[in-house]
N, C-alpha and C positions, 0 to 999 in steps of 0.2 A: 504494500500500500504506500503512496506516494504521499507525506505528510503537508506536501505545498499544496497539494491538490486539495486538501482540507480546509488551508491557509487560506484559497484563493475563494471557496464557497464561502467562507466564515467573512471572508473581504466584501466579496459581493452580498453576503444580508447585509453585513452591515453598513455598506453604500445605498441599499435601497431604505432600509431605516433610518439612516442619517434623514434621506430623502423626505420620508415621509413625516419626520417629527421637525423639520424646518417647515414644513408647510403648518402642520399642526398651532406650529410657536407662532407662526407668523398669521393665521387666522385669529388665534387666541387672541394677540396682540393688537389686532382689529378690533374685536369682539370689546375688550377693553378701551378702547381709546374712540369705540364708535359713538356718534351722537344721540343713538338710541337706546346707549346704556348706561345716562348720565341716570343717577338718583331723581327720581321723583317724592321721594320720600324718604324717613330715615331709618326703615327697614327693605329698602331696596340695595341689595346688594349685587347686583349683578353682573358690575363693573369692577367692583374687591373679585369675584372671585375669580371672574376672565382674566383679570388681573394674575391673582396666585395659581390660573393652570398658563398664562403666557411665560410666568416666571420657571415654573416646574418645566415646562417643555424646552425653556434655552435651556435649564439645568442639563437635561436629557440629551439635548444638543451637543450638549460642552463632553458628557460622558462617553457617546458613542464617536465624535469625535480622537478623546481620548485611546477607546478601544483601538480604533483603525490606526494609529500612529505604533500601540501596542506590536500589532499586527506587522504589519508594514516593519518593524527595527527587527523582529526576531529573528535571532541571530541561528547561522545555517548550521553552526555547532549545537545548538540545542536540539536540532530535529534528526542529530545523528544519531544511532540505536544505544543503549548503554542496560548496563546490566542492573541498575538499580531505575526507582522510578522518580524523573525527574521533569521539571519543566519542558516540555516537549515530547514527551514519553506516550506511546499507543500503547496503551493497557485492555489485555482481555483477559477478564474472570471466569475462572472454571462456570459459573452462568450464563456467559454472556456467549459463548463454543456453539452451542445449537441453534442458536440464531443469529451467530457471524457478528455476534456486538462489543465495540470498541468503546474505549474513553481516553478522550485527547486532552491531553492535560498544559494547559495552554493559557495565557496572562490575566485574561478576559473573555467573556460572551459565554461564561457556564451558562448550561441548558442548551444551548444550539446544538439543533441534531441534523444531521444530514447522510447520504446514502453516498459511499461511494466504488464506484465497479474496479474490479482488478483485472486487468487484461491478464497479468503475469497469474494468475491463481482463475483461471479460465472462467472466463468474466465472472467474478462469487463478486456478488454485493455484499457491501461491509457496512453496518450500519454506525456508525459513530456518532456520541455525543460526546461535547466538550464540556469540561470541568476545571475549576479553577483550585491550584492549591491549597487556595485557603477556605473552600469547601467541605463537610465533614468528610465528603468520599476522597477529596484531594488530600485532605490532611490525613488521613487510615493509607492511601496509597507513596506518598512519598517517599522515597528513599526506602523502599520497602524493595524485595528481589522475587525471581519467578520460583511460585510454591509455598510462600509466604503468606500463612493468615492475613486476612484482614474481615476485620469485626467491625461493622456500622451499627452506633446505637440507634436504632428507631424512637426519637421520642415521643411517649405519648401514655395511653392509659397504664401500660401494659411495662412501656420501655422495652421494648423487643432489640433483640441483638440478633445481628441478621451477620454469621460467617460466612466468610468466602475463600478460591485463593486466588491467588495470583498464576494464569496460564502460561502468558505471553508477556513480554516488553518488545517493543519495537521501538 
């Protein structure tokens, strides 16, 4: 599996996100500064809060911004294979084997999933999602090696501890 080819989809959401939360900001920011959202009273608020979703959307702005510059610097040493699990590391868990599923472990954008084909492994689609270090499953996988537990607490009524190991590093 080609780790840029990961690189360049994660690139492309987040160029079309960028995209769509500049529009968002910049509607809000209308929405706010329109003449039809002055206060008519002093329980009309409708221009406070166009106001704090124009503020929250340049937030988001500035973030996804940030991601892609993430993106874009990481460096070609990172996305070499190594034997523990590190910044740039394809990790598959003895669960994830039967359905071809990966987790790319990568600066920014945990949660992005996306599919991608191997020519070289006769086209097998690979399903991958990215996770960030500082994630519970990032932080359980770190610096961990292949056949190595890893225990995610589930928290909640229960606290379930959900073992795993480690298959693969790429």
């Amino acid at each position: 599996m080609n780790k840029k080819d990961i690189i360049q989809k994660v690139l492309q959401h987040l160029s079309n996100e960028l995209e769509a939360t500049k529009l968002a900001a910049h509607n809000a920011h209308l929405a706010a500064t329109d003449d039809q959202s002055i206060a008519e009273t002093q329980y009309d608020t409708v221009a406070i809060e166009a106001g704090y979703l124009a503020e929250g959307q340049s937030k988001r702005v500035e973030e996804i911004k940030h991601s892609i510059k993430l993106f874009e610097q990481f460096n070609t040493q990172e996305l070499e294979a190594s034997s523990t699990v590190v910044l740039g590391s394809l990790v598959q868990l003895e669960k994830g084997i039967e359905n071809n599923e990966w987790l790319f472990i990568a600066p920014s954008s945990g949660g992005f999933k996306c599919d991608i084909t191997s020519e070289k492994d006769n086209n097998l689609t690979n399903k991958i999602t990215v996770i960030t270090p500082h994630s519970p499953m990032g932080q359980a996988l770190i610096n961990r090696e292949v056949d190595d537990e890893v225990t995610l607490l589930i928290q909640g009524i229960n606290n379930v501890k959900d073992p795993d190991y480690i298959n693969a590093i790429s």
